[in-house]
N, C-alpha and C positions, 0 to 999 in steps of 0.2 A: 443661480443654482450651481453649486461647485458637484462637478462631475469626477475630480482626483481621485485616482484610487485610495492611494497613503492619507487622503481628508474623510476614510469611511472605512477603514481596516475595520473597525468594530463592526461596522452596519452589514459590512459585506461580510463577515463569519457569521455574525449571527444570521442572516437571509441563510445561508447553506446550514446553518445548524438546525435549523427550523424544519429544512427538508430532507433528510438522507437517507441516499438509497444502497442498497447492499451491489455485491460485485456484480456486474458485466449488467445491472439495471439503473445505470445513472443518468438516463436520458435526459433528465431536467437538470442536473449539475452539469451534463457537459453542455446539453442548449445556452444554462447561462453564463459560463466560463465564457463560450463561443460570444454571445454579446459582448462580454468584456473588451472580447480582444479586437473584436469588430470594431468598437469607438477607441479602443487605445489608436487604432490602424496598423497593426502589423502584418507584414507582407506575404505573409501564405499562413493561411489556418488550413490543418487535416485532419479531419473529423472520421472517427469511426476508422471501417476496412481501408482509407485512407492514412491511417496516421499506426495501424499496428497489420502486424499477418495474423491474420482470419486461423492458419491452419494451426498459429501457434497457442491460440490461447487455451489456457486451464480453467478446469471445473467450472464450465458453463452451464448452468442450468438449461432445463427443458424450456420449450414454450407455453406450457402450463402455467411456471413462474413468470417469465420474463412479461409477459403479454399484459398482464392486470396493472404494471410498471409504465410498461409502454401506452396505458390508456390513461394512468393516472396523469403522467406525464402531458399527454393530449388534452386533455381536462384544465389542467392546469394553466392553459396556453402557448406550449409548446408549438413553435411555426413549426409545419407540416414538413417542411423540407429536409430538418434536423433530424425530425423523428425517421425520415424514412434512411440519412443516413446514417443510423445509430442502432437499425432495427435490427432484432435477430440477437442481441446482445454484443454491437459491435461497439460499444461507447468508449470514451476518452479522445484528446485533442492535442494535436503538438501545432503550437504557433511560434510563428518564424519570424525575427526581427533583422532584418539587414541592414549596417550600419558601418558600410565602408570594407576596406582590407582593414584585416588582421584575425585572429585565431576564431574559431567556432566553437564557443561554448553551450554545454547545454544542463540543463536544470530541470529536475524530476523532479515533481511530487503526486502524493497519491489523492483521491479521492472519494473512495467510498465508504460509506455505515457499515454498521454492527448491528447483528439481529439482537436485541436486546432494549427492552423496556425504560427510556428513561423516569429517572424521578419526579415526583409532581410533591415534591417535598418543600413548604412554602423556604426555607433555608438553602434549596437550589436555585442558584442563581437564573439561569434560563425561564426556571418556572417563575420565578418571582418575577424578572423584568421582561418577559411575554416573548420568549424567543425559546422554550421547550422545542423540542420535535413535533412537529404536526403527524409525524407516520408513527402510529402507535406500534410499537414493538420491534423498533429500529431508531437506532440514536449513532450521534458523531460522537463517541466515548474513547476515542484515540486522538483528537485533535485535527483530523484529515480537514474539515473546515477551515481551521485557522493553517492547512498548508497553502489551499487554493488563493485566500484571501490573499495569505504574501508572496507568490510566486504572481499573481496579478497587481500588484504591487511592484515587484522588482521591474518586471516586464516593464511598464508603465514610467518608471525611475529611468531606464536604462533607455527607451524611447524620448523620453526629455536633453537625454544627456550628447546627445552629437547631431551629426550631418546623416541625412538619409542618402540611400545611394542613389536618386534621384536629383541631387543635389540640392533638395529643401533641409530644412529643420523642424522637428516635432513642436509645438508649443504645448507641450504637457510640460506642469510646473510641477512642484520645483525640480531643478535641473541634478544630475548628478556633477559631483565638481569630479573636472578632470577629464570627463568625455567617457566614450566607449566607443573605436572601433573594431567591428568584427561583426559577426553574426552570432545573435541569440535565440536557440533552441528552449522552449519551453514545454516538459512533457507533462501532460495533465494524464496520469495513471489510472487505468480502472481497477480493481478485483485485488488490492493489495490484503486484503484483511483474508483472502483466500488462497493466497498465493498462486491468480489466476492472472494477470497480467502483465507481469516484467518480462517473461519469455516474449510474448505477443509483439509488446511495444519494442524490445529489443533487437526484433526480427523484422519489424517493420520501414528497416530502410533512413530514418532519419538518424539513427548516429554514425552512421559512415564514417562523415568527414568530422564526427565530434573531437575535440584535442582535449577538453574538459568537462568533464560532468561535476556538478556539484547536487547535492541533495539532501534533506533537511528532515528531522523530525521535529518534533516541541516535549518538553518537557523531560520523560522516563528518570524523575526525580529529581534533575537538576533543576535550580529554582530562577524566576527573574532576573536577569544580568548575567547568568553564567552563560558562555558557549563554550561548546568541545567542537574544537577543528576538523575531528574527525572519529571516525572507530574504529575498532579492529575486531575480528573473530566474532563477526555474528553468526551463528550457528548455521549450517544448513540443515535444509528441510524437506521432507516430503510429509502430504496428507494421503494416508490409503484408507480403502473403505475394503471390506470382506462380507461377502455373503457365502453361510454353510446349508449347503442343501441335505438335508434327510430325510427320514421319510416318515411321517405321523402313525400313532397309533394311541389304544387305549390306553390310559398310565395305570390303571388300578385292575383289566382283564387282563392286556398284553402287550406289557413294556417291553418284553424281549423282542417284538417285531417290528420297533421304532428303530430309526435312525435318529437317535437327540440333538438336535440342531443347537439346543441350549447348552448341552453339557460340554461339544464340541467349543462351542463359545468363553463357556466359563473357563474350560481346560488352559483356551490360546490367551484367554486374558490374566488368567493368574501367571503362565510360564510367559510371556511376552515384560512381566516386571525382574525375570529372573535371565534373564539376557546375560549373558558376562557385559559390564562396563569393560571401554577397551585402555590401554596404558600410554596409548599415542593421543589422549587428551574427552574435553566432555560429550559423553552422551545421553542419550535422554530416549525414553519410550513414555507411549501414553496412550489408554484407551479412554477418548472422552463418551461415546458415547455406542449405547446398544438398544436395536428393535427387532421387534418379532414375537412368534409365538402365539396364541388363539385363545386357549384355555387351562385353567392347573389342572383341570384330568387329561390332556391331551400332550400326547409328546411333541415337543417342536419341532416344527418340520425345518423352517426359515427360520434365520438369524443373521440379521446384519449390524457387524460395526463396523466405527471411525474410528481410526486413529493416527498417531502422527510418532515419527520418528526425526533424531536431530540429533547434528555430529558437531564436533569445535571444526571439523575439515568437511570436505564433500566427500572423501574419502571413507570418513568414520560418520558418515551419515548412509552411504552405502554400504557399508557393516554392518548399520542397526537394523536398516531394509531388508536385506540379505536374512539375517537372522530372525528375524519377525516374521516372514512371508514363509521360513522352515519351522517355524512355533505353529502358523495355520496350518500348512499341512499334516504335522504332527497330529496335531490336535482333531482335526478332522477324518484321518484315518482311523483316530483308536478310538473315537464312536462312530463309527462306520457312515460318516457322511463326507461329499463333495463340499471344496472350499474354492470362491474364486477371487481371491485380491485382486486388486486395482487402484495405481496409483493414479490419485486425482487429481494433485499438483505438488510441486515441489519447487526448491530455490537453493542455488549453490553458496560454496563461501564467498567474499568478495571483501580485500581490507582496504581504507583510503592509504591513499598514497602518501607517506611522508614529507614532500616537498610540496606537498599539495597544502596538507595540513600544516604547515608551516605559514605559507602565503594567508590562508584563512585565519591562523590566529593571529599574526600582524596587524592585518587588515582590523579585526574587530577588536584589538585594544585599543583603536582610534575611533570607534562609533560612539556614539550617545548611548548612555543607559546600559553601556556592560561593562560588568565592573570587577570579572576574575574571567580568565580564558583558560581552558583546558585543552593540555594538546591534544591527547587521543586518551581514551578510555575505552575497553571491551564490551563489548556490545550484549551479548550474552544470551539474546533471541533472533527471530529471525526473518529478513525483510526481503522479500526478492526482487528490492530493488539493484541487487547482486549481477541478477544478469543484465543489465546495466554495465552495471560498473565494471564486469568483466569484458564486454562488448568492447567498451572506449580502451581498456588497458590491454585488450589482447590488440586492438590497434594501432597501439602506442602512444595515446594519449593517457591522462592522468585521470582519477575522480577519487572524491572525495563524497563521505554521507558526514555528516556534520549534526550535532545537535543545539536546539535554542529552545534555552531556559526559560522555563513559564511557574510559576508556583501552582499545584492543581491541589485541590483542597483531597481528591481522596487518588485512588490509583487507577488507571488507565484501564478498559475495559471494565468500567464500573457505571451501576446508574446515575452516580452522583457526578459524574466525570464534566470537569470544566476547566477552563483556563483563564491565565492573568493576563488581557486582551494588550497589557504595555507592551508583553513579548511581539505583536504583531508588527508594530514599529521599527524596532529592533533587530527582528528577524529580517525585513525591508532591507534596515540598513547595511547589516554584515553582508547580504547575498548582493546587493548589488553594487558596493566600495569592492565587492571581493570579485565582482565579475571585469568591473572597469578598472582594477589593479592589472587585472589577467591579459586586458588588453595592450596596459603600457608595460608590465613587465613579465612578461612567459617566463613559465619555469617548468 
C-alpha cells in the first residue's frame, strides 16, 4: 500500500473536499491534517490553544454554532483527544520539522469552507466523480482543500530530503534533490474565509524565530503552469456588523411614536455608498447584508447589518472605518434611534518581499509543469494572512504569499468551483525546491 503523500495529492483533496467546515469549526480537518503529520513523523504538532492565542482570535461564533460541529466531528470518528484539544473553537495546527542548522522557514496555509451550497450538476466534476461535499450548505469553493493537500505534501518532500537531528534519516520517498537543512514550520490556518484567524496564529508564539514565511493560493485566474512569486497590495480589511435600536409602534395609527430601526438602516446604507473615495489610492465600502423587523404595519424596532470596508493601505482602510461608523451615527440620530458598530474582524496590508519573490520565481522555472513565471502581480482582495507576514517582516525576516495556477472552470466563491488537481504536483514542487534553495542559499 503506498502511504506518499505526493502518490495521493488527488485523494487527499478530494477526502477534505468532501468535508468542510466553516471558521474556527474544523475539528475533523484539523484531526486529519494531525494524522497526516503523525505518520510523516514530524517533531512537534500544536493543536488548537496550543498552536494560536485564544485571546486573539476573530469572529468566533457562539457555542450554539460551534457545538453541532464538534458532534458531527465525534460521529464521524474523531479520537476524543483531538476534539477536546480543539474544543470551544480552538482549531488549526502548526507542525514542526527539524532538520539540522540552518534558517527557520515557515509555510501557511488556510483551511476552512464557505457557507454556501455546492452543485449537484451532473457537469460538476466533484458531483460526478463522488467527492461533492457531504455538508449540505457548506463547500471548499476557494481551493482551501487543495492548500492542505500540498502543504502535507511539501512537509512530507522536505522530511525525505536530509538528516534528522537525531541523527537518522526519513525514508519518505521520493527525496528532494539537494537536501534541506533548517527547521520547517507548517501553519494549518483556521477562519481565513472570515478573517478570524491570522491575528490568532500570529500571536501564537511559533513565528518568533521564523526568517521565511512563504504562502500560497491556487488559482484567482491564473491558469495550469503559471506561478506568481509573489503579490503586492492586497487590500486591507475589516468586517463590522451594526445594530440600530428604536422603538416600535403602529405604522398606520402612530408612526410618529416609533423610532424606525429600518429607515435609520436604509439611510446608513444608501450614505455609506457615498463615502468620498480617497486620492492616496483603492477603497471600497460594502453592505452585504440586513435583518430585522416583525411586521409591514409595525415600525422597526431592531436592525442589523454586515458590512465590510477595504483600503490599498491599512491606513485607507481606517479611513473608510472611520467614515462608515460616522454614516451610522448619522443616520441613527436623524431617526431618533441608538446605533452600536462592531468590528468583527479585520486584516492589514502586507506586500511579499522582493528578494523573496525573486528566489521563488528562480526556483520554479526549474520545476516540472510550469511553464510562465510571474514576478508579482496585485492582489487586489483581502487575506489576513497579512498578519503573518507582517509578524516575520517586522522581525526581520522575509515572506512572500505566492500564487499556483490551477485552470477553474468557473470563479471562486461559486457553486460550480473546482480545480485542475496537476496544480497540486506543481504547487508540491515550487514550495518545497523553493524551501530547500532557502536552506542552501539565504537571501
Amino acid at each position: 500500500m503506498v502511504h506518499d503523500v505526493r502518490s495521493r495529492l488527488s485523494e487527499l483533496r478530494r477526502e477534505f473536499h468532501r468535508c468542510p467546515e466553516p471558521g474556527w469549526r474544523e475539528f475533523r480537518t484539523t484531526a486529519r491534517i494531525v494524522e497526516e503529520l503523525e505518520r510523516i513523523g514530524v517533531d512537534e504538532i500544536a493543536v488548537g490553544r496550543e498552536a494560536l492565542s485564544t485571546d486573539q482570535r476573530m469572529a468566533v461564533p457562539d457555542s450554539s454554532e460551534l457545538e453541532p460541529w464538534l458532534e458531527r466531528a465525534r460521529e464521524a470518528g474523531v479520537r476524543e483527544d483531538l476534539l477536546e484539544r480543539t474544543a470551544d473553537g480552538h482549531t488549526g495546527v502548526v507542525g514542526v520539522l527539524e532538520q539540522g542548522s540552518g534558517p527557520t522557514i515557515g509555510l501557511r496555509v488556510d483551511m476552512d469552507g464557505i457557507s454556501m451550497t455546492e452543485s449537484d450538476l451532473a457537469e460538476h466534476r466533484p458531483a460526478a466523480e463522488g467527492f461533492r461535499s457531504e455538508h449540505e450548505g457548506y463547500m471548499h469553493a476557494c481551493g482551501h482543500d487543495a492548500h492542505i493537500a500540498m502543504a502535507l505534501g511539501t512537509i512530507e518532500a522536505i522530511a525525505g530530503s536530509g538528516d534528522r537531528l537525531d541523527g537518522s534519516r526519513s525514508s519518505s520517498e521520493p527525496r528532494s534533490d539537494g537536501g534541506f537543512e533548517g527547521t520547517l514550520k507548517v501553519f494549518f490556518q483556521p477562519a481565513e474565509e472570515i478573517s478570524g484567524g491570522g491575528k490568532a496564529m500570529a500571536e501564537g508564539g511559533y513565528l518568533e524565530d521564523v526568517d521565511y514565511l512563504l504562502a500560497l493560493h491556487v488559482g484567482l485566474d491564473h491558469p495550469t503552469g503559471e506561478i506568481v512569486a509573489g503579490v503586492e497590495k492586497p487590500l486591507a480589511m475589516a468586517h463590522l456588523t451594526a445594530t440600530f435600536e428604536g422603538a416600535s409602534a403602529h405604522a398606520g395609527k402612530a408612526p410618529n411614536e416609533g423610532g424606525n430601526a429600518m429607515q435609520a438602516a436604509a439611510t446608513a446604507i444608501q450614505n455609506a455608498y457615498a463615502i468620498p473615495r480617497h486620492s492616496d489610492g483603492q477603497t471600497r465600502v460594502n453592505v452585504g447584508r440586513i435583518e430585522g423587523g416583525t411586521a409591514s404595519n409595525v415600525i422597526a424596532e431592531e436592525i442589523t447589518i454586515d458590512a465590510e470596508v477595504r483600503g490599498e493601505t491599512t491606513g485607507l482602510m481606517e479611513y473608510m472605518r472611520t467614515e462608515l461608523e460616522r454614516v451610522l451615527y448619522a443616520a441613527a440620530e436623524m431617526h431618533d434611534c441608538d446605533v452600536t458598530p462592531r468590528v468583527i474582524s479585520e486584516s492589514p496590508r502586507a506586500d511579499s518581499h522582493p528578494a523573496l519573490r525573486e528566489l521563488i520565481g528562480s526556483v520554479a522555472r526549474e520545476v516540472e509543469g510550469v511553464d510562465r513565471v510571474i514576478p508579482s502581480t496585485e492582489f487586489g482582495v483581502s487575506e489576513d494572512v497579512t498578519y503573518l507576514m507582517n509578524r516575520v517582516q517586522d522581525g526581520g525576516g522575509l515572506a512572500s504569499y505566492m500564487l499556483v495556477g490551477t485552470d477553474h472552470p468557473t470563479n471562486h466563491h461559486t457553486p460550480t468551483f473546482d480545480i485542475d488537481e496537476r496544480s497540486l504536483e506543481i504547487g508540491v514542487g515550487v514550495l518545497s525546491e523553493t524551501i530547500a534553495e532557502l536552506s542552501r542559499r539565504p537571501v
